[in-house]
Structures are given as C-alpha cells and as structure tokens.
N, C-alpha and C positions, 0 to 999 in steps of 0.2 A: 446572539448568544443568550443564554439563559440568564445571565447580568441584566442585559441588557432588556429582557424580556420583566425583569421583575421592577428595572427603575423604571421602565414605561409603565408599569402597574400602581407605584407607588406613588410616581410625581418627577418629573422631571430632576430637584432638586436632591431628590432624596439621599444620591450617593454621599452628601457630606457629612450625613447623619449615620448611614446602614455603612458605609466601610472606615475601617479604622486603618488608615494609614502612617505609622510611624516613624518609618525608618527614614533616612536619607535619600534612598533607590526609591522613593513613593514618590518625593518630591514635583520629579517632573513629571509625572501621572498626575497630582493635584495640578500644577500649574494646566496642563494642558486641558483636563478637563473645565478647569475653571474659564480660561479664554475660549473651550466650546457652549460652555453656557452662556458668556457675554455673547459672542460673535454668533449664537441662533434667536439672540433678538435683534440683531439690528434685518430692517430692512432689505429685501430682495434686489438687488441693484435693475436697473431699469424698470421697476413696477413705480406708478404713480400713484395715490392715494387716491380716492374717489372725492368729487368734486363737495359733495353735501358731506364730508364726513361721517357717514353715517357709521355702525355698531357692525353692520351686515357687509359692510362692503372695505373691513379695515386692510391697509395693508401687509400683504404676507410677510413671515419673517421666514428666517432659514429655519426655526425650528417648525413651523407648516411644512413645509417642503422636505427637511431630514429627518422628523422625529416621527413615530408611531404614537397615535393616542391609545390609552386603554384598552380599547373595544379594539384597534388595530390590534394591535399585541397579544389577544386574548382571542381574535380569531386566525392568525399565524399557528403552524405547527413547529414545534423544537425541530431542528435537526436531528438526524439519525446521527448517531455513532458513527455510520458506515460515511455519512456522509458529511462529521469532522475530520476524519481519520482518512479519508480521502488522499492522499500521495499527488496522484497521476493526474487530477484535475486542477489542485491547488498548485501543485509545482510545478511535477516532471515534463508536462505537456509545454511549458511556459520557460523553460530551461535549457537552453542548447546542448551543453556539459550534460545535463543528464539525461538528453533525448539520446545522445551518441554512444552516454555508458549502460542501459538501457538497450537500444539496438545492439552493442556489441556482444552482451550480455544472450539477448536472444539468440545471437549468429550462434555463439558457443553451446547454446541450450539446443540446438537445432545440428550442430555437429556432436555433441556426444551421445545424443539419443539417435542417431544414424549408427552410431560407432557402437553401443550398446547392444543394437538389433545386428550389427554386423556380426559381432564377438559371440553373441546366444546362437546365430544362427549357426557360426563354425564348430561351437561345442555340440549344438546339434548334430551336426555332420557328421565330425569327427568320431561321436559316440557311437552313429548307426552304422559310419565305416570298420569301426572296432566289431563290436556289438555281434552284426550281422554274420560277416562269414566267418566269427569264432564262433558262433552256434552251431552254423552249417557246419563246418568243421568237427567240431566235437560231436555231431548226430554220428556224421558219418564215420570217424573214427570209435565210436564209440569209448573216448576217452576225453572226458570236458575239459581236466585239467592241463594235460599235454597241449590240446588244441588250442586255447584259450590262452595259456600265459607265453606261447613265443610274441604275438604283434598284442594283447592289451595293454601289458604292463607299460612300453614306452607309450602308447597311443594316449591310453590314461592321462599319461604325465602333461601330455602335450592337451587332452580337454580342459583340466584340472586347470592349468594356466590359463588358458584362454576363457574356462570359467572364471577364474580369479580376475584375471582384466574386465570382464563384465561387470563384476561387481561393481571393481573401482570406479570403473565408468558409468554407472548408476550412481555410486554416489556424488560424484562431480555433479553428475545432471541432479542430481537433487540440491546438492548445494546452491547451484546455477538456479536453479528455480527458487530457492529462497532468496535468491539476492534479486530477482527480479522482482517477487512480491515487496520485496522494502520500495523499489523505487513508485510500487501502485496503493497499497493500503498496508499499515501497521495499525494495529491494535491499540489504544495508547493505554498503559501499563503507569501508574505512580511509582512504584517499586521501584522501573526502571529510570525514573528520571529524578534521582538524588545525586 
C-alpha cells in the first residue's frame, strides 16, 4: 500500500511520529503495530549465527525477511486502482456464498437475454405479419385505410405488448449485469462510504 510504501522510505519506525492516532479504535492498531516492530527483530528461528561473528554474516531477523528497504520500495510499482478495487480476485473467487450468488446471477443473466432476443424477435414477426398483407391489401383495393385498420389495430396491440415485455426484460438483464459487476470490480467511491 502506499502507507506502507512511504514508511519503508522513511524508516521503519517512522509511523510513531507521521500518524496521529487518537482515539480509542487506534489503540489496537498502535499495540499491534508495536509488537510487529518488536517481533521483526528477534531472530529467524532455526538460523544460527555465524561462528566468527562477524558484521557480514549477522543473523537474519524477520524484519530482513518481511520488510522492503528503500531501494526495494522505490523500485516496486503502486497498485493500479483496478487492481485494489479488484472484487473477483480478492474475494469472490475465494467465497463459496459468493461463487453460487455469482453463478446464479449469471444463469439469470444468460436467460433474460435469451427471453429479450425472443420477445424483439416476436414483435419483429408480428409487425411484418401485420405490416405486409395490410399493404398488399390496401395496393389492391385501392383504399389503405379500409385495408389496413380491420387486422392492425388488434395486431398492434398484441406488438406493443410484446415490445413492452422486451423492454422490461432488458432492463432486468441490465440490472442483472450490474449486480454481477459488484461481485467482480467496484470503483471505490469516498462519498459512498460515510
């Protein structure tokens, strides 16, 4: 984290000085960070010391092993956005509960948009059935209006619906696809998290 990138630039100690922790809810953040600064100098368990003691060959501690020096830290790149904000890697994939609501979610996303292309294609239909032989009709009689309003007006009625259900059922499947995007990547927003 970017914290964590500027105390390794600063000195390992530094957060007692650059954060001000006040409140009661900081408390066990100080404790804990305090027994991580004890507990990365003690000793690596199972390493031995070198027999001459020498400067070159000291014993490792946990902070060798867990901490980033400077030049570590300064040559690491930040995290992307895309890849704190991450969902689907950090959780969902690691989540049973959400592998299932997730799948379910697809299944649904994958029958309304069947049911969408079903419904466009019957208003399709239904229009060119209308449509067509009221034209023909009205050439040959030579009267459009006679021709045309005994089978559109109910045909109409019955597109009109079955365009109406399209709609709806595009927006379900947009809905449905917004709640899949929550389970893979959200944006993070400050706004939103008062």
């Amino acid at each position: 984290s970017m914290q964590d990138r500027q105390l390794a630039l600063r000195g390992k100690s530094s957060w007692t000085k650059d954060y001000y922790m006040p409140t009661q809810a900081d408390s066990l953040v100080t404790a804990a960070r305090r027994w991580v600064d004890f507990a990365l100098q003690l000793p690596l368990p199972g390493h031995k010391p070198a027999a001459d003691n020498t400067t070159a060959d000291k014993t490792p501690t946990g902070a060798d092993a867990f901490s980033l020096s400077a030049t570590e830290v300064s040559l690491t790149r930040p995290a992307s956005s895309r890849e704190i904000c991450d969902r689907y890697n950090q959780h969902t994939k690691h989540c049973t509960a959400c592998q299932q609501a997730l799948q379910g979610l697809e299944r649904k996303l994958r029958l309304v948009q069947a049911a969408v292309a079903g419904l466009a294609a019957a208003v399709v239909g239904v229009v060119a059935a209308l449509v067509g032989p009221g034209l023909y009709a009205a050439a040959a009689a030579q009267s459009p209006a006679a021709a045309a309003a005994g089978a559109v007006v109910p045909g109409m009625t019955v597109a009109l619906f079955l365009g109406f259900a399209a709609f709806l059922a595009n927006r379900v499947a947009a809905a449905t696809a917004d709640g899949i995007a929550e389970f893979k990547f959200v944006e993070f927003n400050h706004a939103d998290n008062h």
